[in-house]
C-alpha positions, 0 to 999 in steps of 0.5 A: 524101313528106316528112316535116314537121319541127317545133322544140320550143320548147327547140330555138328557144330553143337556136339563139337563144342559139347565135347571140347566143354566136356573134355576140358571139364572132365576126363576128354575120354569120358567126354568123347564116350558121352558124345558117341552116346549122344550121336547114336542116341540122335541115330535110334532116331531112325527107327522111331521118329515120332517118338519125343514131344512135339514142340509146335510153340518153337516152331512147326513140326519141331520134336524134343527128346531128351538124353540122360538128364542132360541135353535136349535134342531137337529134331524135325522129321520130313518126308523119310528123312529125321533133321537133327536141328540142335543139340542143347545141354545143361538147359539151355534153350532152342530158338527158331532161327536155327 
């Protein structure tokens, strides 16, 4: 059974701030479709969890996955739920206080 997959509020805000970026650099479809690819990519999540790279350094229970080549997503999983904690792009770097 699938997991449930929630966005902290810091995650929402993290992807709304990605696509404002994307769209003023870019073209604002182009950045519309890479973030409804990012969303769904934090969605797989739900049927595979465990997968990404455990992070214990940063803080207990914290899993990275990366998307393509560009953003880091970090993610907690407790009980049947995945928590989307943050969503890093173009390097930069998760700090616990999230």
């Amino acid at each position: 059974m699938p997991y449930e997959v929630a966005f902290s509020a810091e995650a929402e805000l993290q992807l709304q701030e990605l696509e404002a970026y994307l769209a003023e650099r870019f073209y604002p479809a182009n950045a519309e479709r890479y973030i409804q690819r990012l969303t769904d990519a934090c969605l797989a999540l739900a049927v595979a969890p465990f997968r990404g790279t455990i992070r214990d350094d940063l803080a207990p229970g914290i899993r990275t996955t990366g998307f393509e080549r560009r953003a880091t997503i970090y993610f907690k999983v407790v009980e049947k739920r995945v928590l989307i904690l943050g969503i890093f792009y173009g390097g930069r770097k998760f700090t616990a206080d999230l």
